[in-house]
Each structure stands twice: as structure tokens, then as C-alpha cells.
N, C-alpha and C positions, 0 to 999 in steps of 0.2 A: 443582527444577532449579537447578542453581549453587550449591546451598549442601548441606552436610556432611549434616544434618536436615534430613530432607525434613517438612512440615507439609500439611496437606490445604487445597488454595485453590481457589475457583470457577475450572473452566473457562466458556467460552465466553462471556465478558462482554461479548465485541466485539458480540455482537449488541443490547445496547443503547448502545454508541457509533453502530452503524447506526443505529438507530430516531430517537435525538437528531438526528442529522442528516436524517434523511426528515422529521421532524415538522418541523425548521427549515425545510427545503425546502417544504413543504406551506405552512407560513409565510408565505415569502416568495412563494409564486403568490398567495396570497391577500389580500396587503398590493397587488402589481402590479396583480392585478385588481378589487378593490373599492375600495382608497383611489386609487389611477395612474390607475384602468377604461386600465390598457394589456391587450394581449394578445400583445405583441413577444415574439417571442424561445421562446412557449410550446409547440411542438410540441419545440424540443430542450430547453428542459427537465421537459418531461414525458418523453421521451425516454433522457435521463440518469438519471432517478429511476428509472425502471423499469428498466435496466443495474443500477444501484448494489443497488435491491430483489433483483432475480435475483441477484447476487453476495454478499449476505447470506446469501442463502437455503442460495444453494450452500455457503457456507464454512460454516453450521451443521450442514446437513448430513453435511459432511465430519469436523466436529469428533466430529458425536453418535456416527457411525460409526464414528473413533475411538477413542472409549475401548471399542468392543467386539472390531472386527473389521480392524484399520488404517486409517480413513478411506477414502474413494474410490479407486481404479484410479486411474497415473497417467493412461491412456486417458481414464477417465468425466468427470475432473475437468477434462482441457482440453476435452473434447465441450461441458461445462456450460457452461463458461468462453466459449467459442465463441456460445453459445445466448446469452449474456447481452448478445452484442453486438450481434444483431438490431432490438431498437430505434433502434440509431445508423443501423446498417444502412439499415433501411426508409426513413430519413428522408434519406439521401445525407447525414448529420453532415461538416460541415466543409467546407474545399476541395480540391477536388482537384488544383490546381496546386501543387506543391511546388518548392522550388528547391534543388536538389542541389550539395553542393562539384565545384567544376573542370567541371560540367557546366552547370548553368544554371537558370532554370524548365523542369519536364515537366507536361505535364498526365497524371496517368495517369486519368484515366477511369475509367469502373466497376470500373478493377481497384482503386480507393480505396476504396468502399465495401464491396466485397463481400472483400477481401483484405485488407486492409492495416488498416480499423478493428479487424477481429478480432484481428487480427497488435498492434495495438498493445493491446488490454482484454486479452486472453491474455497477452502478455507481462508488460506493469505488473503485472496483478494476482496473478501467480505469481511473479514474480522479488522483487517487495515482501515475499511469502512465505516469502524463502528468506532475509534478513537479520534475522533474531528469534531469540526462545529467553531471551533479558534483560530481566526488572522491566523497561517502561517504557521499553524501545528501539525496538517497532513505531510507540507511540502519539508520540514523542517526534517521531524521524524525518518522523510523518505533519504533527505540526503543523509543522516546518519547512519540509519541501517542499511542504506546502497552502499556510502563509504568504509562502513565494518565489513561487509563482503565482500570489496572489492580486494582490503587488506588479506583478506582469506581468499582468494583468488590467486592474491600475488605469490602469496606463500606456498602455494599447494603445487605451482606452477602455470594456472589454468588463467593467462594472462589473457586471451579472447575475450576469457568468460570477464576479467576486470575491466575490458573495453564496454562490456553492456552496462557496465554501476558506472563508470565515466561518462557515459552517454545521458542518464537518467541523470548524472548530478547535475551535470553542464547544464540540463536543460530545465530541473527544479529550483538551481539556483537562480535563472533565471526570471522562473515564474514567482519565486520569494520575494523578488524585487518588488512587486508586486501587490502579494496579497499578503505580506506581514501587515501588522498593524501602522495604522488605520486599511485595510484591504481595500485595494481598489478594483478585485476582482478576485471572484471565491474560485477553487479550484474543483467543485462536483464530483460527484461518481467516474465521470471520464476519466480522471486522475487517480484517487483513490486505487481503483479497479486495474488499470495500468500498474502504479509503483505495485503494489500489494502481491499482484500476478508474476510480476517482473523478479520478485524476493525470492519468491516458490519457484521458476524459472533455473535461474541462476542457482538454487539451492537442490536442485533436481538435475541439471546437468553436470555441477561441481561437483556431486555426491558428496556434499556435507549438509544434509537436510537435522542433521542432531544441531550443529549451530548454526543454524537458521531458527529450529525451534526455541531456543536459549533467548536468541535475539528477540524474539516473539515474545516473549512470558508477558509483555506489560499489556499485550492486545489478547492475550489468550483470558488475565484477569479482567478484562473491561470488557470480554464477551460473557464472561462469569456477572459480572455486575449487571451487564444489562439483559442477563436473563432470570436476575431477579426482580426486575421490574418489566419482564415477559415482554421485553423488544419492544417497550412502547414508550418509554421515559424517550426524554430528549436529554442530551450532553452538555446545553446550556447553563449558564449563570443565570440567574437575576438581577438586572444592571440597575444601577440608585441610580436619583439625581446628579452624584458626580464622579459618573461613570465606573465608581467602582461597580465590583458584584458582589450577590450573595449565594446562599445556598439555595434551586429551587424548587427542592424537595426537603422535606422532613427527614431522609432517608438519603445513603449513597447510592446512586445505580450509575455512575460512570468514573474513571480515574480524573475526567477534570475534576466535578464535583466533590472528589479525595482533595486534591490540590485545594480549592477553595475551602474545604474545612479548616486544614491543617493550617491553612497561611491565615484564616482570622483568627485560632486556636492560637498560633503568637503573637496574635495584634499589629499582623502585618497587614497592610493597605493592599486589597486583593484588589487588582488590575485583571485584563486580558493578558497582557503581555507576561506577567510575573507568571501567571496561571503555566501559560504554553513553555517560559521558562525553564519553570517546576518541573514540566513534563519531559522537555528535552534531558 
């Protein structure tokens, strides 16, 4: 992908950037509860783990189907998605008083849990889906806006909740090594669907889901763009003979595809790398 020669590289790697992060999580219960003997805080994040696992699970699955059959239904894949948000669910995750611009505090009540947690796991972790396709712009991405929440974590007081964006970094940075350019191993749906779930997560039991959404705008516009090319453009460059890209559409339908305008609009040498850059 993005480049002239194509070369055969591991899909689905994301699935041990998930694992790194679960094994870290299983970690950190087990430091709170043996060394702390606390038990604060442990139904949501047990609660959490088990979202993030369900969202692994699904995006490998989505991947393996993939390379046979095109992946999941879009139908199946938000049903799953939905499914994975049940443990937040069960536990009424978060609060349900929210405070809305021009209007005020609302309490919305059950319709928080049973509406709106899904509405925000379904969203994050599909729309995080839709800004990829470049070496090292999922995983890049995830560690920024894991480490922006982590700092809003620290601040708020909700230092648990910054052990989960520490877990996910440790374990993205890891998989960076990796699948930055030239990638030697892409990072699939497994990934994607994990960091994305993981944002809404943390943003749903921290009750700062207003800056989460903030942090969001540049995925909330590239779910705009690629619904005007009706979900079916792809996120790709067009790679030349040496290796640069071009535009490959006539039309924007993704924020890379923004990026590659703008940088031959200065007569700069549009790379991969410059591209995902840009994006960072």
C-alpha cells in the first residue's frame, strides 16, 4: 500500500499490540491487589478489559475474513461492536449527568447506559478505523491521544484510569517499532478497534467524554469525508515510480488525501512518511 512495489508484510499485528496491553492491564490489577491489597476501582476495570478483549477479538476476526471474503458486514461489525459494549453497560460505567453547551447539566438516566456508552464504543472504535492505510499513522495517532488522556487523567486525579493510556502506550510504542515506515507489519482492525474502544473507555469512566470528543474532531472530519465518497473510496495515495505519491482521486474523500494535496500545493516531495507527519 503507498508504495510503487508492493512486498508481502504481516497483516494483523494489532493483535499483539492488544495482548501487550491486556497482559499490562492484568499487571496492574495484580500490583493494586497484592502489593495496595486495594480493590477500588476493580469492577470497571475489569469491565474495561473485557470491552477492549471483545474488540480485539472482533477486529481479528474481521481482519482473517478479510483477506478471504471482505471482512464483516457493515451490519455484523457494528452489532459486534455494540456487543462489546455490554460490560460498561452492566455496570452503569460512568455518570450520567452530563453538561451540555447553552443548555446546562442533564441527567439522562438509563438512556446513558444503555444508549449512549454504546453510541460512544461504536463510534470511537469505528471512526479511529477510518483515519489509516499509512506505515505507522494508527499506532502513532493512538499514542498521542492515549498520552493526551493520560495527562487528563493525571490532572483530574483518576491515576488508575492513566495506568490504562500507559499500558496502551508501552504497548503501541512497541508495535511502532515495527510498523513505521518501511512497515514490516500492519496493524488491522485488531488494533484500530482496541486503541479507538480504549479512548471512549477511558473517556466514559473519567467523565470527560467533552475532551475526548475535542481530541476526536480530526476523525469525526474524515468520517465526514468518507461519507462523501459513500464508505467506499479507499485512504490511499497513488505511489510513482519513486515512491513518491499522488492524489487518487479527483476529489478529497480522506484527511490523508488533504495532506497529499496540500504538500504538492507547496511543491513539497509527498512521501509516506511526510504524509503521516502532517497528520500527527
Amino acid at each position: 500500500m503507498n508504495k510503487y512495489k508492493s512486498t508481502n508484510v504481516s497483516g494483523s499485528g494489532g493483535i499483539i499490540g492488544s495482548t501487550g496491553f491486556i497482559i499490562g492491564l492484568l499487571s496492574f490489577i495484580s500490583f493494586r491487589t497484592f502489593y495496595l491489597e486495594t480493590n477500588l476501582f476493580l469492577p470497571e476495570i475489569l469491565a474495561a478489559l473485557c470491552t477492549i478483549i471483545l474488540l480485539s477479538g472482533i477486529g481479528l476476526i474481521d481482519d482473517l475474513l478479510g483477506w478471504r471474503k471482505g471482512g464483516l458486514s457493515k451490519r455484523s461489525r457494528l452489532i459486534l461492536i455494540f456487543i462489546s459494549a455490554i460490560p460498561l453497560m452492566a455496570i452503569n460505567a460512568g455518570k450520567s449527568i452530563m453538561s451540555v453547551p447553552l443548555i446546562g447539566p442533564i441527567d439522562f438516566g438509563i438512556f446513558y447506559p444503555l444508549v449512549l456508552i454504546p453510541i460512544g464504543i461504536v463510534g470511537a472504535s469505528t471512526t479511529f478505523n477510518f483515519l489509516a492505510g499509512f506505515n505507522g499513522l494508527e499506532a502513532g495517532q493512538g499514542i498521542l491521544l492515549l498520552f493526551s488522556l493520560g495527562i487528563v487523567s493525571l490532572f483530574t486525579g483518576s491515576y488508575w484510569l492513566m495506568a490504562f493510556s500507559l499500558c496502551m502506550i508501552a504497548s503501541l510504542i512497541a508495535f511502532l517499532l515495527y510498523n513505521f515506515y518501511p512497515a514490516k507489519i500492519f496493524p488491522g482492525d485488531s488494533l484500530t478497534y482496541s486503541v479507538g474502544g480504549l479512548i471512549a473507555v477511558i473517556s466514559i469512566l473519567g467523565n470527560f467524554e467533552k475532551i475526548a470528543l475535542f481530541f476526536f474532531i480530526p476523525y469525526i472530519l474524515e468520517t465526514c469525508l468518507k461519507l462523501r465518497g459513500r464508505l467506499e473510496k479507499h485512504s490511499f495515495g497513488k505511489p510513482t515510480p519513486d515512491n513518491c505519491l499522488e492524489l487518487n482521486y479527483d476529489k478529497i474523500y480522506s484527511l490523508n488525501h488533504l495532506s497529499i494535496f496540500l504538500l504538492s500545493k507547496n511543491n513539497i516531495k509527498v512521501t509516506e512518511k511526510k504524509v503521516v507527519f502532517s497528520i500527527w
